[in-house]
C-alpha positions as CSV (number, residue, x, y, z in Angstrom):
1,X,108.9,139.1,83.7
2,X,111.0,136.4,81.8
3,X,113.2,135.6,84.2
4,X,110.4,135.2,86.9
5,X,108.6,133.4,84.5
6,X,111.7,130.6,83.8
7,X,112.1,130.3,87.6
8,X,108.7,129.1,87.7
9,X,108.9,126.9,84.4
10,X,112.3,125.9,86.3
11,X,111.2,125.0,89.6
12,X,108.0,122.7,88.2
13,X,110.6,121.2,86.0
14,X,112.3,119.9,89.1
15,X,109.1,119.2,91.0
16,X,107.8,116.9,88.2
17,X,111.4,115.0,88.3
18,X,111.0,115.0,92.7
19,X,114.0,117.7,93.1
20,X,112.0,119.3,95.9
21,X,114.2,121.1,97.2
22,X,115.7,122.5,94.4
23,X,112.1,123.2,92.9
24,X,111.0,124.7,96.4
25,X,114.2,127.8,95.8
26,X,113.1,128.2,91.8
27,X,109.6,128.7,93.2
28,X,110.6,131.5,95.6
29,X,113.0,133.2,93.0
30,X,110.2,132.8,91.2
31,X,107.4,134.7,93.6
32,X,110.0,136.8,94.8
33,X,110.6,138.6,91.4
34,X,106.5,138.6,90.3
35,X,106.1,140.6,93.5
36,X,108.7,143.2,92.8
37,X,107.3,143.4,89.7
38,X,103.7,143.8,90.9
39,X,104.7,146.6,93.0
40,X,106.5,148.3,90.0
41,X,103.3,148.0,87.9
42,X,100.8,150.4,87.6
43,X,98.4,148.9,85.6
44,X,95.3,147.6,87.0
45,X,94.5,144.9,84.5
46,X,98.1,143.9,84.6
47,X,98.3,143.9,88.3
48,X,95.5,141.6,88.3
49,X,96.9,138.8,86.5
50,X,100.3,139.4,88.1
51,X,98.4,138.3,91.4
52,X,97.0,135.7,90.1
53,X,100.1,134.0,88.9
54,X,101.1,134.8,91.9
55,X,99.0,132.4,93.5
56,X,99.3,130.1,91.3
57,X,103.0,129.6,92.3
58,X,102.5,129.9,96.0
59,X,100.0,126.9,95.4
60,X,102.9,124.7,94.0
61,X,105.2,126.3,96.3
62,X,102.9,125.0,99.4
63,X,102.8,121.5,97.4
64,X,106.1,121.0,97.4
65,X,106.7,121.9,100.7
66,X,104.1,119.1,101.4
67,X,106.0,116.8,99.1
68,X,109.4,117.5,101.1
69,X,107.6,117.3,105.0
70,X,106.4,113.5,103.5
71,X,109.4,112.8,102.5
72,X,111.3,113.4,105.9
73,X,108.7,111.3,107.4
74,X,109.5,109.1,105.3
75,X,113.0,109.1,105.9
76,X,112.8,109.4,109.3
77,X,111.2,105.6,109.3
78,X,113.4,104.1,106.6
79,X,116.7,102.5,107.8
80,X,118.4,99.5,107.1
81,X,118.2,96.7,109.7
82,X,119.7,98.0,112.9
83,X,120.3,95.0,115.2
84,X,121.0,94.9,119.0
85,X,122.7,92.3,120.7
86,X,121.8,92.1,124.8
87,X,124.4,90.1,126.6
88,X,123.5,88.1,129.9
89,X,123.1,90.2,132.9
90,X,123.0,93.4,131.2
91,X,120.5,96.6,132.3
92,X,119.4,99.1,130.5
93,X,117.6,97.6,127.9
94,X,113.6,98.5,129.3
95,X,111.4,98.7,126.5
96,X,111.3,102.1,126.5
97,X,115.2,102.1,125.3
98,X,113.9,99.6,122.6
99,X,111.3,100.9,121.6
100,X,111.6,104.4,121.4
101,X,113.1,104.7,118.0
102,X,109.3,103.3,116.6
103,X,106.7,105.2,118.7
104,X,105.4,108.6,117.8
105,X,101.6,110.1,117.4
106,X,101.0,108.4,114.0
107,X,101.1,105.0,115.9
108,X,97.3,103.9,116.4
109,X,97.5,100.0,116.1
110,X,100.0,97.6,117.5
111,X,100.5,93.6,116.5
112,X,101.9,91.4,118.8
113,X,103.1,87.9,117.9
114,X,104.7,86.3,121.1
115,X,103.8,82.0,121.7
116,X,104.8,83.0,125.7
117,X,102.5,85.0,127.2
118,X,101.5,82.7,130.0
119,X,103.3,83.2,133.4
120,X,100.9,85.3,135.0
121,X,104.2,86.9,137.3
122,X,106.7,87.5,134.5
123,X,104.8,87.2,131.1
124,X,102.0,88.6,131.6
125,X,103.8,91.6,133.7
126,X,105.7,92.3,130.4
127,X,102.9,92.6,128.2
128,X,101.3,95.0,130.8
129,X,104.3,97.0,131.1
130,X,105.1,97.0,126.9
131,X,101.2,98.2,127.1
132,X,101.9,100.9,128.9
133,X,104.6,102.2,127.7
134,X,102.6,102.4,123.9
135,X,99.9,104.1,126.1
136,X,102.2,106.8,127.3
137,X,104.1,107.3,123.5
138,X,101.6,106.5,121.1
139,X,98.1,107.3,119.8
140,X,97.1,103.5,119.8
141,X,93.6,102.3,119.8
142,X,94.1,98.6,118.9
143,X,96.5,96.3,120.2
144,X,96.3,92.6,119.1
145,X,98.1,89.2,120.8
146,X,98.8,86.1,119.1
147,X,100.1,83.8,121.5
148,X,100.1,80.3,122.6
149,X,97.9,78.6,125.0
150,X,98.6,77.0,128.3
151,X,97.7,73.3,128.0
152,X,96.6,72.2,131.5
153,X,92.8,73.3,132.0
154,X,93.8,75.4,135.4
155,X,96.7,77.1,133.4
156,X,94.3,78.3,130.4
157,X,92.0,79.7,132.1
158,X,94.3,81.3,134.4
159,X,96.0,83.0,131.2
160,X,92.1,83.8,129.9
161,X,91.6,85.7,133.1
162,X,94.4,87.8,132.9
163,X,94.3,88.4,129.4
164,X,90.6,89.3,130.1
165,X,91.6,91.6,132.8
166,X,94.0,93.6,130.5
167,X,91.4,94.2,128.0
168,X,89.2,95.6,130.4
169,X,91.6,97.7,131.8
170,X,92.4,99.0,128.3
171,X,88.9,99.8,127.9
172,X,89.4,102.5,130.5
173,X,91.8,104.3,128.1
174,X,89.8,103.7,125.1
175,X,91.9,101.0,123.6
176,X,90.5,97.6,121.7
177,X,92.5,95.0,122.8
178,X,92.2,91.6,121.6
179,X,94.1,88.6,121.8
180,X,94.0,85.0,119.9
181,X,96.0,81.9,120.3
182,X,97.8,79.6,118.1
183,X,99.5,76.4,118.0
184,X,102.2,76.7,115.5
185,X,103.2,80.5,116.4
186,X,107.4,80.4,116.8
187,X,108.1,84.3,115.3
188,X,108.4,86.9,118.2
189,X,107.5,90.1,116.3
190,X,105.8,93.6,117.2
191,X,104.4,95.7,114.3
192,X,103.3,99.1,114.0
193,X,101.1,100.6,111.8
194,X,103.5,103.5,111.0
195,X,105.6,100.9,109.2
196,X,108.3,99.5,112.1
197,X,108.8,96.1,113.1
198,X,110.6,95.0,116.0
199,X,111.5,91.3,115.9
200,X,112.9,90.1,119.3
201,X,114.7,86.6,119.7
202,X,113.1,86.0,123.3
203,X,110.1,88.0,122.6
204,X,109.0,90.4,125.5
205,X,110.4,88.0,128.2
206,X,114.0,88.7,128.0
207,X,114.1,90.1,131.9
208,X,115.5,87.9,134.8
209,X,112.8,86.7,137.1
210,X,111.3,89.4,139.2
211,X,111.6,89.7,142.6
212,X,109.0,91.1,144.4
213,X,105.0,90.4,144.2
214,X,102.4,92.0,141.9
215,X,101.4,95.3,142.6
216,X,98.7,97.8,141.2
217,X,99.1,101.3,140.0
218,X,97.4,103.3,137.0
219,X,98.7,104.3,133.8
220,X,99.7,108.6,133.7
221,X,97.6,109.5,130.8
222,X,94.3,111.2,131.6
223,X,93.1,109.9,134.4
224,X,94.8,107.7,137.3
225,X,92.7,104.4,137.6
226,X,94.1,101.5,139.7
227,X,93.7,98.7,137.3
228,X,97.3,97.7,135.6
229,X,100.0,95.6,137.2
230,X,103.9,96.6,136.7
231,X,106.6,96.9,138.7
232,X,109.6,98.6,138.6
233,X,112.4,97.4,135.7
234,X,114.8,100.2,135.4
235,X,117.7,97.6,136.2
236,X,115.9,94.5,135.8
237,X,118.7,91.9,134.4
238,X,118.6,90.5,131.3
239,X,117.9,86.9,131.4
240,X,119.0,85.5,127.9
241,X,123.1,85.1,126.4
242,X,123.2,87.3,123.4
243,X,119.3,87.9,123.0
244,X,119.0,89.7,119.3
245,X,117.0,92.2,118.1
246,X,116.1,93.4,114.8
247,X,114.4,96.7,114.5
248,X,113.6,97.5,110.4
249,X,111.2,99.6,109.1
């Protein structure tokens, strides 16, 4: 019983100071020697508290197996800047490659700061496309745009309408989007709200010009609806010379 009992005094020892691991074997030293012991015992009183102790140890056993599953989530998300440099005329760079180190299930609210979303046949098309892809990867509910505004009356509303468009289409798949403009807006950043940030030189318009017109297809998720514009970017050219990206968490 001593031993089993200083594997236990052990083991929260090492829990209080954060040695999970090390705390996590102690505990089942620990549990593994009370239960031989409770099968060797033939008293009923005795037996009793044996169980309970028991279960007192499983308890901490199960919190610090908690402790150690937040911790690798944690560590999964914390990294040191990794940056990306995208040379002129280079593929393979979709925002699914850039993105997927950041999107998983915890992911329910996106930020977007980007001063160019505007041209309704390139802009716009990447923030539909971007949209989709968090639609397909994530558990988002909220996505919000900062953005600058066109200045010719024609051009804004233009933007408005499209912008409007997308929010109603996200409505479909029960997301809030929203968007807001701003005048002095010059960062190009996304955020997630499971603690990444991807900052990107040339925002979401680093692709060369497309080349063919608009086209409608739905979004896989639930249910096929015809109401967001994309168009194939597997080997869409990258239109900036050494175009950065920072990816941190």
């Amino acid at each position: 019983m001593d031993q089993a009992l200083s594997f236990c005094e052990q083991a929260r020892q090492y829990q209080m100071s954060k040695d999970y691991e090390l705390s996590l074997s102690l505990y089942t030293k620990g549990i593994q020697s009370l239960m031989t012991i409770l099968e060797a015992t033939k008293d009923s009183n005795h037996k009793a508290e044996i169980r309970e102790l028991i279960t007192a140890q499983l308890d901490n056993a199960e919190k610090v197996k908690s402790s150690i599953a937040e911790k690798k989530a944690r560590d999964k998300h914390t990294t040191d800047v990794i940056q990306m440099k995208i040379t002129d005329g280079s593929t393979g760079y979709d925002y699914h490659v850039i993105f997927d180190r950041c999107l998983d299930d915890n992911i329910t609210s996106v930020e977007i700061d980007d001063p160019y979303i505007r041209n309704p046949h390139q802009q716009m098309r990447n923030l539909v496309r971007v949209s989709e892809l968090f639609l397909r990867k994530t558990k988002v509910k909220y996505i919000k745009l900062v953005t600058g505004q066109e200045a010719e009356n024609e051009k804004r509303n233009k933007q408005h309408g499209h912008l409007e468009e997308l929010r109603i289409s996200l409505q479909i798949y029960n997301v809030t989007f929203t968007f807001s403009f701003s005048d002095t807006l010059h960062n190009r950043e996304i955020r997630f709200n499971n603690g990444w940030k991807v900052i990107i030189d040339r925002g979401l318009d680093y692709f060369k010009p497309f080349k063919v017109q608009l086209y409608r297809i739905s979004i896989v998720v639930d249910t096929p609806q015809l109401h967001f514009k994309r168009t194939p970017y597997a080997t869409t050219p990258i239109n900036s010379i050494q175009s950065s990206l920072h990816v941190m968490c």
